[in-house]
MOPAC internal coordinates of N, CA, C and O (Angstrom, degrees):
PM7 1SCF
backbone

  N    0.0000 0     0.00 0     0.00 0    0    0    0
  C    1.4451 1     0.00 0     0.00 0    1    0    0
  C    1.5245 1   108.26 1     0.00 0    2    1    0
  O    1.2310 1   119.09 1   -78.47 1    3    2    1
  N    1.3550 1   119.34 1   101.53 1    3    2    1
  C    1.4928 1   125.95 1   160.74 1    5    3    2
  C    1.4752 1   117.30 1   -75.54 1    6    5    3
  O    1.2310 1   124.41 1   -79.15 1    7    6    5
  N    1.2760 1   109.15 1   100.85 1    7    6    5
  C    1.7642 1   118.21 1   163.43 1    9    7    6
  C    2.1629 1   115.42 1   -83.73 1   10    9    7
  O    1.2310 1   125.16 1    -5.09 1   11   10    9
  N    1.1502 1   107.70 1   174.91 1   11   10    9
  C    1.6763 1   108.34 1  -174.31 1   13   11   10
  C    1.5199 1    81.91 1   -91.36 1   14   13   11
  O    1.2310 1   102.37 1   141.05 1   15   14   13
  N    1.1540 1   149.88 1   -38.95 1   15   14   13
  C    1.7334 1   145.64 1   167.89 1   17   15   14
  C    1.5261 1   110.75 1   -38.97 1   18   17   15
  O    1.2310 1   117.20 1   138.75 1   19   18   17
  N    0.9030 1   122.94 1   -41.25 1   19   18   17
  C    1.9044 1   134.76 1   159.92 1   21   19   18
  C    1.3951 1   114.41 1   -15.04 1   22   21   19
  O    1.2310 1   127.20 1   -90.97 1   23   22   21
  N    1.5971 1   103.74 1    89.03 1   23   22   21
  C    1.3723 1    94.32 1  -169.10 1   25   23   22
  C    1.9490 1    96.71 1  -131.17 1   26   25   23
  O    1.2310 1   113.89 1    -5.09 1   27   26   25
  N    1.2564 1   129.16 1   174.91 1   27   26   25
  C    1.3159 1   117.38 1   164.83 1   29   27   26
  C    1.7070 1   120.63 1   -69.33 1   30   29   27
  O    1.2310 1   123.92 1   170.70 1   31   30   29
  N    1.3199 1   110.08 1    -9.30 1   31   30   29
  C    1.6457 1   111.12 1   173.25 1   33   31   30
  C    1.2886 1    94.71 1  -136.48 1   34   33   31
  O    1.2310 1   106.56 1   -94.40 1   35   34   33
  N    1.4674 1   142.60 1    85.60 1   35   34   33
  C    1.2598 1   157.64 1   159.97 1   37   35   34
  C    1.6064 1   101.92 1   -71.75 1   38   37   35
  O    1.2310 1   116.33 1   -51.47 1   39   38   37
  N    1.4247 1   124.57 1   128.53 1   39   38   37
  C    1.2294 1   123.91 1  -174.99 1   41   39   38
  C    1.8456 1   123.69 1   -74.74 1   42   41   39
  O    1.2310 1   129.71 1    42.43 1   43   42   41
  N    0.8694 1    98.89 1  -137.57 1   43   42   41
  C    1.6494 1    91.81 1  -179.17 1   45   43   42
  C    1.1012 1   113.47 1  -116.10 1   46   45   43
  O    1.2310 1   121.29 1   138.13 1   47   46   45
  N    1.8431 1   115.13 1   -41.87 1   47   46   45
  C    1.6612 1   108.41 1   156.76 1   49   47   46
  C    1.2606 1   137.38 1   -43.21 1   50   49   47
  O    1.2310 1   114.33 1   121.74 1   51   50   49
  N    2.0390 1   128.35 1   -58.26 1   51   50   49
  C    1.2171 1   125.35 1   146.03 1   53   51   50
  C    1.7016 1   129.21 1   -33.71 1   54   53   51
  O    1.2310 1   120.16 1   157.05 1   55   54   53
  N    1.3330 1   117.30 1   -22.95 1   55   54   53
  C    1.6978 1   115.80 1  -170.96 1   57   55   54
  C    1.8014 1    91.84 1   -82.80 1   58   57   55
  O    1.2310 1   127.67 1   130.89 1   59   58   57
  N    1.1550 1   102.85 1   -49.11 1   59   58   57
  C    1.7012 1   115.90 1   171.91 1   61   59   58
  C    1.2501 1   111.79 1   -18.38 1   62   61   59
  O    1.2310 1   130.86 1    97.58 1   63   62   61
  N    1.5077 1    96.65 1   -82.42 1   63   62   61
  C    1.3323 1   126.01 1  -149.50 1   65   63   62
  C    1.3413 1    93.22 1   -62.18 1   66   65   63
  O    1.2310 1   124.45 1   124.01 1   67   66   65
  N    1.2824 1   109.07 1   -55.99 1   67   66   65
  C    2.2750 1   117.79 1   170.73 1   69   67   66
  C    1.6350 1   101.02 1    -8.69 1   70   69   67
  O    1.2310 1   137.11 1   102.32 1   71   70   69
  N    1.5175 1    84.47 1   -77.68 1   71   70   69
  C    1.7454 1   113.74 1  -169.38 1   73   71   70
  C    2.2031 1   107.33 1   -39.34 1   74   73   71
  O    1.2310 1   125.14 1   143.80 1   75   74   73
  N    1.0954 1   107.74 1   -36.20 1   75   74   73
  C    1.2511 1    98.28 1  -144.32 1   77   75   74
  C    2.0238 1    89.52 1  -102.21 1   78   77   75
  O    1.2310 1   123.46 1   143.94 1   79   78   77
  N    1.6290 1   110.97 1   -36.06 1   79   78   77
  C    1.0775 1   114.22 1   166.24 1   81   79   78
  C    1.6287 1   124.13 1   -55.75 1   82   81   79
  O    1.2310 1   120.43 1   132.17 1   83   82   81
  N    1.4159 1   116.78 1   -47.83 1   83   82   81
  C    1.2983 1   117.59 1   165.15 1   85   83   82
  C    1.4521 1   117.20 1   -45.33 1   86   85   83
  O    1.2310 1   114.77 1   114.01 1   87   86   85
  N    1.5470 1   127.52 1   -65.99 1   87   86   85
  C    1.1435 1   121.71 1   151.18 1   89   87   86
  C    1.4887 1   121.74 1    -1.94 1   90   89   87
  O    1.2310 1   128.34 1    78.62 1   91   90   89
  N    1.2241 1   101.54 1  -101.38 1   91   90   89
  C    1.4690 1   134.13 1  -163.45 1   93   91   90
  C    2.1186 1    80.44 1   -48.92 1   94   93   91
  O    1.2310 1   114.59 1   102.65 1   95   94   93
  N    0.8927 1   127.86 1   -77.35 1   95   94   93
  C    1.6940 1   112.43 1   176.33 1   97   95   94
  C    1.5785 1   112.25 1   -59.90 1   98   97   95
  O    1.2310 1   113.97 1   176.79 1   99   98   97
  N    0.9221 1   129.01 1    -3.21 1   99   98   97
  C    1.5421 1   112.73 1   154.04 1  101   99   98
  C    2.2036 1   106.76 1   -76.55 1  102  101   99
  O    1.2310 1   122.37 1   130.25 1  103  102  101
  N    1.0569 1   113.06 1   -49.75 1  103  102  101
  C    1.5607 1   111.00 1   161.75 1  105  103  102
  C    1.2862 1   135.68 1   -43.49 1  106  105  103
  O    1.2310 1   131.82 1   131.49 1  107  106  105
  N    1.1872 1    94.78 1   -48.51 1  107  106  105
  C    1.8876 1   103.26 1   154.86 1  109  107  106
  C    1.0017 1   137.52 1   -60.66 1  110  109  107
  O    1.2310 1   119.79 1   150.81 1  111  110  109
  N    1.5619 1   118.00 1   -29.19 1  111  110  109
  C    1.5617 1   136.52 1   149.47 1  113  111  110
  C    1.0875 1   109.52 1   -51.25 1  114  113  111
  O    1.2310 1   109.02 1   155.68 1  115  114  113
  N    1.4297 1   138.17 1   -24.32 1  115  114  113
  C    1.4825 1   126.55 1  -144.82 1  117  115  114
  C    1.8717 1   100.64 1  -121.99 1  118  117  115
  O    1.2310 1   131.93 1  -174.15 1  119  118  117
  N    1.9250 1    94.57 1     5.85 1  119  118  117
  C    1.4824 1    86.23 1  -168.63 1  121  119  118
  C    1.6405 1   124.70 1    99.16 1  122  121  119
  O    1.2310 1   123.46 1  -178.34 1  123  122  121
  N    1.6940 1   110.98 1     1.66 1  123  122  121
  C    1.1692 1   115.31 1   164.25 1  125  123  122
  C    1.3571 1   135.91 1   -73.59 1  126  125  123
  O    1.2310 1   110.34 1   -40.60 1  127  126  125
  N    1.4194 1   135.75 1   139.40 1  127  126  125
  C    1.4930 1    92.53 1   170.00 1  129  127  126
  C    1.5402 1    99.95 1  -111.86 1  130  129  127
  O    1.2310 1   122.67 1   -16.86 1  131  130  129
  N    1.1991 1   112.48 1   163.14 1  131  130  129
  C    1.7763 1   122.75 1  -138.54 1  133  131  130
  C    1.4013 1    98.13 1  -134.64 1  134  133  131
  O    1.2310 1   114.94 1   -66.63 1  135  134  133
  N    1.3577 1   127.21 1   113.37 1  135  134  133
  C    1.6862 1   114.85 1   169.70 1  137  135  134
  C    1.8065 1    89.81 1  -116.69 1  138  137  135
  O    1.2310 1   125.19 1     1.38 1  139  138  137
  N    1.3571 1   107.63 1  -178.62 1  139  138  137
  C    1.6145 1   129.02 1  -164.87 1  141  139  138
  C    1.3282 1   119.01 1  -156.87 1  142  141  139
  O    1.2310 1   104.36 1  -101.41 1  143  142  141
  N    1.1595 1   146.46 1    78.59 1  143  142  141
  C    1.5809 1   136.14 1   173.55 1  145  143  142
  C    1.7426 1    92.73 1  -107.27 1  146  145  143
  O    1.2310 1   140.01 1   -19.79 1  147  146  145
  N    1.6462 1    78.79 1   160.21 1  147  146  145
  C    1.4529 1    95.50 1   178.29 1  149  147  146
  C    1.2067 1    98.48 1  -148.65 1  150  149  147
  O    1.2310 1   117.99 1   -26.29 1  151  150  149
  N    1.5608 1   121.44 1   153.71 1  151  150  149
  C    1.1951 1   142.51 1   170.07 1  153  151  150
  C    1.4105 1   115.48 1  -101.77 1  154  153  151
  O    1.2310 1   111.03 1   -38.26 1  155  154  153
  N    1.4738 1   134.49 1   141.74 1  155  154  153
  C    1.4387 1   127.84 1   129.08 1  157  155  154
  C    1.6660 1   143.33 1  -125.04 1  158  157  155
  O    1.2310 1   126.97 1   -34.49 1  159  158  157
  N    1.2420 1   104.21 1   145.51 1  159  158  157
  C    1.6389 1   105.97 1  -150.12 1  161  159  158
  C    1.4626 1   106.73 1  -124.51 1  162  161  159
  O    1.2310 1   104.67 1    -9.86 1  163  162  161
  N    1.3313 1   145.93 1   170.14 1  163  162  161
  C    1.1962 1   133.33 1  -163.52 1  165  163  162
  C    1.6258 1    88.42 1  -159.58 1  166  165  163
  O    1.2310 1   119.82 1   -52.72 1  167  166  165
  N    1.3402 1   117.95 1   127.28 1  167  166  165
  C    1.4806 1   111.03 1   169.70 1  169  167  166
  C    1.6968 1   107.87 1  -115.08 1  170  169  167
  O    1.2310 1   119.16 1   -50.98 1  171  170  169
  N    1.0521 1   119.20 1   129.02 1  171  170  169
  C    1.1962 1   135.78 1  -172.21 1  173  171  170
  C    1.7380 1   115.25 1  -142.43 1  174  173  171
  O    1.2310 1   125.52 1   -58.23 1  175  174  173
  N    1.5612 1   106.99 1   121.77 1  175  174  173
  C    1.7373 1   108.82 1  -170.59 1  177  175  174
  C    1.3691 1   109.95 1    44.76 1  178  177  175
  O    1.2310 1   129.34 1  -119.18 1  179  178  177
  N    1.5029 1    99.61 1    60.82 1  179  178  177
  C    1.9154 1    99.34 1   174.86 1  181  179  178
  C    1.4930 1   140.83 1    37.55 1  182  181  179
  O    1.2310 1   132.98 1  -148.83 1  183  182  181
  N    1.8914 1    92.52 1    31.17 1  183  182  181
  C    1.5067 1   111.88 1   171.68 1  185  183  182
  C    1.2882 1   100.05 1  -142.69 1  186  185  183
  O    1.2310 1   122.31 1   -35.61 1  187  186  185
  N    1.7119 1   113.18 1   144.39 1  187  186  185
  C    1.1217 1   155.97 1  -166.18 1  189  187  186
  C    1.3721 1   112.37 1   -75.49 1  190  189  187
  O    1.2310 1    98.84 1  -122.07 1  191  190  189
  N    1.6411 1   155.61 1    57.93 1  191  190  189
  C    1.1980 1   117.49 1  -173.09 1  193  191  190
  C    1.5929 1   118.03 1  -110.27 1  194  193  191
  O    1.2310 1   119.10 1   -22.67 1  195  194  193
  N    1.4152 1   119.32 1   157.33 1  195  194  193
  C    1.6892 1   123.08 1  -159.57 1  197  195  194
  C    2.1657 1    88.45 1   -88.34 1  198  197  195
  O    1.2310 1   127.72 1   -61.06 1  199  198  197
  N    1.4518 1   102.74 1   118.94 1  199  198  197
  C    1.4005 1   106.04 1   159.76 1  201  199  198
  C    1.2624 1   129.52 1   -65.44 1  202  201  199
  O    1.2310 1   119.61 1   167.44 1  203  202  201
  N    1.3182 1   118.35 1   -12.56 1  203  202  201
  C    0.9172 1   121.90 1   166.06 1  205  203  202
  C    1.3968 1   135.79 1  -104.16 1  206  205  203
  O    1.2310 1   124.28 1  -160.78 1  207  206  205
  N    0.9090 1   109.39 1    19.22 1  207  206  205
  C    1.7595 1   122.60 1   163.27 1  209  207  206
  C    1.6183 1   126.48 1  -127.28 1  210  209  207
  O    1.2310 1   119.91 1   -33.50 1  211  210  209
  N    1.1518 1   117.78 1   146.50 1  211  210  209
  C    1.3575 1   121.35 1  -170.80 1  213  211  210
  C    1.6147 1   131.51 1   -60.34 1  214  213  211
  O    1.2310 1   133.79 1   155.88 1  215  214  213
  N    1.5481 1    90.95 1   -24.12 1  215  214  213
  C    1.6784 1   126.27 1   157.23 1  217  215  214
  C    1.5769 1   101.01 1   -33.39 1  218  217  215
  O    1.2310 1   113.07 1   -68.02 1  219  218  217
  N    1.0201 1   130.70 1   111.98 1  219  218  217
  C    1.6297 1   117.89 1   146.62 1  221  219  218
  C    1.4671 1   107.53 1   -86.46 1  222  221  219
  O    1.2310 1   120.14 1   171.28 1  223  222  221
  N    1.4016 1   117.33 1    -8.72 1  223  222  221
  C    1.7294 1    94.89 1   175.89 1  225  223  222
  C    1.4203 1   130.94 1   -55.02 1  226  225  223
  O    1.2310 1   119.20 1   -24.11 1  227  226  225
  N    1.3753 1   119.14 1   155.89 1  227  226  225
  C    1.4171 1   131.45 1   178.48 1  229  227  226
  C    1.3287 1   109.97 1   -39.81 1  230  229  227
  O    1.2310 1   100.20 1   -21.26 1  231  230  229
  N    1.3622 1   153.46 1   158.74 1  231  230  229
  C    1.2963 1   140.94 1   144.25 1  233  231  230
  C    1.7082 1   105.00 1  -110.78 1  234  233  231
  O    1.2310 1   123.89 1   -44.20 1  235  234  233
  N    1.2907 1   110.14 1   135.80 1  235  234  233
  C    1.3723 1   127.34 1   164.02 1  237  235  234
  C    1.8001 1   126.22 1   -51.77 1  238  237  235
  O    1.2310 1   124.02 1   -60.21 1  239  238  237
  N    1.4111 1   109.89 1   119.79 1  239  238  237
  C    1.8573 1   104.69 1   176.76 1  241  239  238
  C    1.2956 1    89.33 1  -100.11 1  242  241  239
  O    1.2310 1   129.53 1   -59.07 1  243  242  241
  N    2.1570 1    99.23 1   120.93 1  243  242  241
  C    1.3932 1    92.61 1   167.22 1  245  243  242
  C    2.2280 1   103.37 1  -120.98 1  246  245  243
  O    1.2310 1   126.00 1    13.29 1  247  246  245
  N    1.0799 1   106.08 1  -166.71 1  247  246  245
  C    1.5548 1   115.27 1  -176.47 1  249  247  246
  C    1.6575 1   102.06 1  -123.76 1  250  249  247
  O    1.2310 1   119.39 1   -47.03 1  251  250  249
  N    1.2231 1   118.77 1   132.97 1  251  250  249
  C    1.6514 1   128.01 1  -172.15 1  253  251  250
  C    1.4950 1    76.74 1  -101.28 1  254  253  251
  O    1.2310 1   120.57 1   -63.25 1  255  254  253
  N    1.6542 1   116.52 1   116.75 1  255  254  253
  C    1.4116 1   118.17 1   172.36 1  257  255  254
  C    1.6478 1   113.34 1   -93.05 1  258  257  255
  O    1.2310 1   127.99 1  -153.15 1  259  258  257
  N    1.2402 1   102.22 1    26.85 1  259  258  257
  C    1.7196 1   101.54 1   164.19 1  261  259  258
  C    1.6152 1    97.77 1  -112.69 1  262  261  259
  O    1.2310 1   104.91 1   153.32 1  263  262  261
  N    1.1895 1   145.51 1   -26.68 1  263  262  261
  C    1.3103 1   139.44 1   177.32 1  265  263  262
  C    1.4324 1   122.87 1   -97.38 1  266  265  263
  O    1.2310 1   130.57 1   147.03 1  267  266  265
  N    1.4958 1    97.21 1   -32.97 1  267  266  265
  C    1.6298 1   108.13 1  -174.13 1  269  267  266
  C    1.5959 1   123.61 1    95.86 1  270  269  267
  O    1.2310 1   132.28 1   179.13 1  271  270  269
  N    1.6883 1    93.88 1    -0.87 1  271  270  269
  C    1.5316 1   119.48 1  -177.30 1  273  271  270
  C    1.4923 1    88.54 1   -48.82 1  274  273  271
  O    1.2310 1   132.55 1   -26.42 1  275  274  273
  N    1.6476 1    93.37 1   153.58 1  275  274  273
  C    1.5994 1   104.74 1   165.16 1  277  275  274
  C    1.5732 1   108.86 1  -131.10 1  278  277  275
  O    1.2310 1   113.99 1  -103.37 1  279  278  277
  N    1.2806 1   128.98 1    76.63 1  279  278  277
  C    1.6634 1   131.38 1   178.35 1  281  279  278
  C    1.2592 1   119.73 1  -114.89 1  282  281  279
  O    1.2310 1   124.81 1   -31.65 1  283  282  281
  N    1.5087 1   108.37 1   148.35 1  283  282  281
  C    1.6373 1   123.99 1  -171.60 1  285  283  282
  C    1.8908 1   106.18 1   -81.29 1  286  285  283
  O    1.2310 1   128.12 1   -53.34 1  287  286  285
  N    1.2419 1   101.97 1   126.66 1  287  286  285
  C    1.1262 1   105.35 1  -147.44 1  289  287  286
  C    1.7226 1    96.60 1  -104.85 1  290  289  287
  O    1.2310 1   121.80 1   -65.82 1  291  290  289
  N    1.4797 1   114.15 1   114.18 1  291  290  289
  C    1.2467 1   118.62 1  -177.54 1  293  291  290
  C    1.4702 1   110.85 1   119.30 1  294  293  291
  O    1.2310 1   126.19 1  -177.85 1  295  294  293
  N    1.1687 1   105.70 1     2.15 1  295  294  293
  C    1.7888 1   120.67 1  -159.02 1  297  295  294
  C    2.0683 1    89.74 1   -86.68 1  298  297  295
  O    1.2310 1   128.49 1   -60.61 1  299  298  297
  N    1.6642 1   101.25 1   119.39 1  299  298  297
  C    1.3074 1   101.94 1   158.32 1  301  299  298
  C    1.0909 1   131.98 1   -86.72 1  302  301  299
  O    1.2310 1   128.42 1   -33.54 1  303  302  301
  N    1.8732 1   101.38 1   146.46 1  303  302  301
  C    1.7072 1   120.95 1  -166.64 1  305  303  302
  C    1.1261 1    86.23 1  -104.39 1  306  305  303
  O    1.2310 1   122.19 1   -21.01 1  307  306  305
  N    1.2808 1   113.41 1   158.99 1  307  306  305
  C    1.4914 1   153.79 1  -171.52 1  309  307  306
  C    1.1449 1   127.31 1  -149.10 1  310  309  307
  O    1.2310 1   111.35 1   -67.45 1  311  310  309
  N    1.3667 1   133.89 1   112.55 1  311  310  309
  C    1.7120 1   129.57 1  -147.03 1  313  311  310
  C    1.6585 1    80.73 1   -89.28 1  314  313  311
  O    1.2310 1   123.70 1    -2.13 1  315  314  313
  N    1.2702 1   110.51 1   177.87 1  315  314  313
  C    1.2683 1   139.34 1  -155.24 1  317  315  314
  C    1.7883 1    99.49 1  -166.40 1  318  317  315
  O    1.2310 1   130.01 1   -28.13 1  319  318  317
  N    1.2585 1    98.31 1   151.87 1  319  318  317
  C    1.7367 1   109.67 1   173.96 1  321  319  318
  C    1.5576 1    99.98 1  -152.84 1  322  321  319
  O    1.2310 1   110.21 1   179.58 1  323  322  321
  N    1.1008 1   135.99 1    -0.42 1  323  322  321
  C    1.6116 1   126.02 1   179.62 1  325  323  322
  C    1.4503 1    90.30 1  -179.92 1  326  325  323
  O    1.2310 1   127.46 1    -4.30 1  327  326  325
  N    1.4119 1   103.25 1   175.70 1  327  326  325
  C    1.6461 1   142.82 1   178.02 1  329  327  326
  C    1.5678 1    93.68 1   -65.90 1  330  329  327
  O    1.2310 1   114.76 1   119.59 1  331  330  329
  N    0.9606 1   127.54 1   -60.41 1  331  330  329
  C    1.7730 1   111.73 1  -175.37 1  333  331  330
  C    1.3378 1   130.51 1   -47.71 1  334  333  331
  O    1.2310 1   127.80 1   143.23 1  335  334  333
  N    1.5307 1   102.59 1   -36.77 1  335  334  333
  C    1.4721 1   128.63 1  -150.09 1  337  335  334
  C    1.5823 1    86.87 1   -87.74 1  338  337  335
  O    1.2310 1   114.91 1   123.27 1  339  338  337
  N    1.4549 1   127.26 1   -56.73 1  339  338  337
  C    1.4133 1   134.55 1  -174.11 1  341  339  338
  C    1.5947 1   105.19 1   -78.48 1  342  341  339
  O    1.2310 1   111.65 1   160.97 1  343  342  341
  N    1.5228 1   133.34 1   -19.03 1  343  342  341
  C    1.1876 1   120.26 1   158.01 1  345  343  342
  C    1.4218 1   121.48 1   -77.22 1  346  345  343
  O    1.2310 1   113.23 1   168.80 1  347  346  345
  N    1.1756 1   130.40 1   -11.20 1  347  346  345
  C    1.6363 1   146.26 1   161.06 1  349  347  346
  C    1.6465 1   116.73 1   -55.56 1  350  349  347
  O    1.2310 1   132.98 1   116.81 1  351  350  349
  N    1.7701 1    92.53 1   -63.19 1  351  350  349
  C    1.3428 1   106.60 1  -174.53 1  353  351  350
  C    2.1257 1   102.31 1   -53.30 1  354  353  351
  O    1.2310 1   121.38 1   138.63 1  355  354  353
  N    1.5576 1   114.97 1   -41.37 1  355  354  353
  C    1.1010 1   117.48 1  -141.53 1  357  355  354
  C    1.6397 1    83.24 1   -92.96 1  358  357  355
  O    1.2310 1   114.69 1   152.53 1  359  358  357
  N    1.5725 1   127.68 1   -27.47 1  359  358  357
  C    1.5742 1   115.86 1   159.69 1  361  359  358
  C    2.1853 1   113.01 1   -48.72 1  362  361  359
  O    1.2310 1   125.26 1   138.73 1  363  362  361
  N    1.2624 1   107.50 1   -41.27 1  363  362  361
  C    1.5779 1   116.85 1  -146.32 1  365  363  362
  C    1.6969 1    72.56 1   -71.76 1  366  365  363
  O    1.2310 1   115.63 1   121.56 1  367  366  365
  N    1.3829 1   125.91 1   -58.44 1  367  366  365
  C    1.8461 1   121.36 1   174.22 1  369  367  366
  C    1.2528 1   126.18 1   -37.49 1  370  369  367
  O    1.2310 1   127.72 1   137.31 1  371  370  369
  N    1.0410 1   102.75 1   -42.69 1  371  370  369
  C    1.5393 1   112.49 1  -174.94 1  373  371  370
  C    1.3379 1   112.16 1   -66.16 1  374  373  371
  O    1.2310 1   122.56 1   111.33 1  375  374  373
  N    1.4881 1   112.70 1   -68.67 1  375  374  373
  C    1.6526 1   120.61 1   144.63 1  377  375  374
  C    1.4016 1   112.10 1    -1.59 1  378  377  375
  O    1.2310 1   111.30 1    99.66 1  379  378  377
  N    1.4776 1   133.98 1   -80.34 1  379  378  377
  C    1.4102 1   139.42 1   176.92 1  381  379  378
  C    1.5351 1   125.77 1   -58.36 1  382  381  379
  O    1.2310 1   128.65 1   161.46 1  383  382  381
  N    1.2660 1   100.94 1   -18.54 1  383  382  381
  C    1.7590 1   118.64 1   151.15 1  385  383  382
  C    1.1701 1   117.90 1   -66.60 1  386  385  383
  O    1.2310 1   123.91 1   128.96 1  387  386  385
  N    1.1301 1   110.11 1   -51.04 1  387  386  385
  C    1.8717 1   114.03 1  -167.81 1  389  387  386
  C    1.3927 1   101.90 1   -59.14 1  390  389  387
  O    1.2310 1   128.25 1   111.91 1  391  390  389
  N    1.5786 1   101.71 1   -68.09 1  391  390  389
  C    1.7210 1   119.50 1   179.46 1  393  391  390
  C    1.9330 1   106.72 1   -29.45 1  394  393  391
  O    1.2310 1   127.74 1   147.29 1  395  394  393
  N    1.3597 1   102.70 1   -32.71 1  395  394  393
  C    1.6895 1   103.31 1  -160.80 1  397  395  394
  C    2.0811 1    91.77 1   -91.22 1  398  397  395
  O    1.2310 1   125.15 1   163.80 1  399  398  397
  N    1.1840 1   107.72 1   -16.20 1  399  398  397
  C    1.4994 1   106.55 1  -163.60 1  401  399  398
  C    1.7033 1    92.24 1   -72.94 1  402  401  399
  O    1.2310 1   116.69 1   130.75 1  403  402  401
  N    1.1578 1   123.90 1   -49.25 1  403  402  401
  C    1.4725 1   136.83 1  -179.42 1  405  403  402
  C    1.3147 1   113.44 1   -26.24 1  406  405  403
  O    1.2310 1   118.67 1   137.30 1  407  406  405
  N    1.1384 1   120.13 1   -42.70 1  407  406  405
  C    1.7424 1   134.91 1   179.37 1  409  407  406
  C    1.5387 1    95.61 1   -64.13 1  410  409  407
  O    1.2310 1   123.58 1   133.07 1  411  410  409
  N    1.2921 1   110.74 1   -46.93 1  411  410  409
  C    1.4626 1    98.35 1  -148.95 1  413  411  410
  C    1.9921 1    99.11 1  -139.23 1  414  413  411
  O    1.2310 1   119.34 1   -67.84 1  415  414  413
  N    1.3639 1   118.86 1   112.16 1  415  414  413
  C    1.4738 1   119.18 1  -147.81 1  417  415  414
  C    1.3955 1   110.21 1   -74.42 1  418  417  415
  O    1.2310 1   122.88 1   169.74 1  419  418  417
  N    1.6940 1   112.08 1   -10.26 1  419  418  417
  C    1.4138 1   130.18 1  -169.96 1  421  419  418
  C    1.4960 1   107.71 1  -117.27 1  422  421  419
  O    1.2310 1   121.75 1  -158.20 1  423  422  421
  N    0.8921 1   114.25 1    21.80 1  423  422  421
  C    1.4643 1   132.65 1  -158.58 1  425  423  422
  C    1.4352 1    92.31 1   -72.98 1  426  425  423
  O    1.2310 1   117.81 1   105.93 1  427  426  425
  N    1.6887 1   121.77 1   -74.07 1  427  426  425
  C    1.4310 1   128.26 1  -146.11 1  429  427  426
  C    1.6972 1   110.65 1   -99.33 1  430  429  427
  O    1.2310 1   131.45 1  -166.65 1  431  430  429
  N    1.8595 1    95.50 1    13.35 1  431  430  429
  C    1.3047 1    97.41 1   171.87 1  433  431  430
  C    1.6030 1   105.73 1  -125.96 1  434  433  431
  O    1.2310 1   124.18 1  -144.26 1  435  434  433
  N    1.5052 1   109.59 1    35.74 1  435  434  433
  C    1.3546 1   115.66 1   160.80 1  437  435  434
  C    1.7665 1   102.97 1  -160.09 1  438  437  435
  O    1.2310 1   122.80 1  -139.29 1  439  438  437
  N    1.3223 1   112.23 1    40.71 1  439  438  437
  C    1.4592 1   118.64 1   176.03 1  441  439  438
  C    2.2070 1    89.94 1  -125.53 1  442  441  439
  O    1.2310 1   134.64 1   -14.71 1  443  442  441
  N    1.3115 1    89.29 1   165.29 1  443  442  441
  C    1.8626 1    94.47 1   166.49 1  445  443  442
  C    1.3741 1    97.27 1  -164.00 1  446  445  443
  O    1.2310 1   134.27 1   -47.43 1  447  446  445
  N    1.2937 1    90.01 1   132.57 1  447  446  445
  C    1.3680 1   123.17 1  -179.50 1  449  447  446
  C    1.6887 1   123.10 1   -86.68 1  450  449  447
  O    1.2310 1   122.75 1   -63.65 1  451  450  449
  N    1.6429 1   112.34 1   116.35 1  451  450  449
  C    1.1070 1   102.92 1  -160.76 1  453  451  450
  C    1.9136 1    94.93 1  -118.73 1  454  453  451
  O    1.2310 1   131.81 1   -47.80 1  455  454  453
  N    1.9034 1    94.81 1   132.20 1  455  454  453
  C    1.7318 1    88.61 1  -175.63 1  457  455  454
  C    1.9921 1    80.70 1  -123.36 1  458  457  455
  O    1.2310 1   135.02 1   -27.16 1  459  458  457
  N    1.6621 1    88.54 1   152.84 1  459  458  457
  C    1.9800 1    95.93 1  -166.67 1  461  459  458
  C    1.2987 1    77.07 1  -145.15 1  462  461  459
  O    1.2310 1   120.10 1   180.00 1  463  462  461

């Protein structure tokens, strides 16, 4: 699979995303029908916040005690259809990271960014 991201040091998110899109269009070939959202979240000083919303508030980690699930509750999804579309979304996050690093100069080298 050749993407325009195709570079000689392609990172680990794009190789991912390769992996999981091929998939998910090999299923669709086969007669599946296939949806995709993704989230991204950044935890920094033991708070949660969704990059993708305008909200800077904290978001809450809670546990669904009938499954044992463990999900951030309030966290926006964002459909996705390919590797471009979810490498866009995960620039427009990053963006709202940077903006937040400005406050604080050590900020984005003790925050981690989580995309699901």
């Amino acid at each position: 699979m050749h993407h325009a991201h195709d570079a000689i040091y392609t990172g680990i998110i794009p190789r991912c995303l390769d992996l999981i899109f091929a998939k998910l269009d090999d299923r669709r070939r086969r007669g599946c029908t296939v949806t995709c959202h993704v989230r991204l979240l950044e935890i920094y000083n033991e708070q949660i916040i969704d990059l993708f919303s305008a909200d800077s508030r904290p978001l809450q980690l809670r546990e669904n005690p009938l499954t044992s699930t463990v999900y951030v509750e309030g966290a926006t999804e964002k459909a996705v259809d390919n590797v471009q579309d979810t490498l866009k979304l995960v620039q427009v996050g990053a963006l709202r990271r940077t903006v937040a690093a400005t406050a604080c100069n050590d900020h984005s080298s003790r925050s981690h960014c989580i995309l699901t």
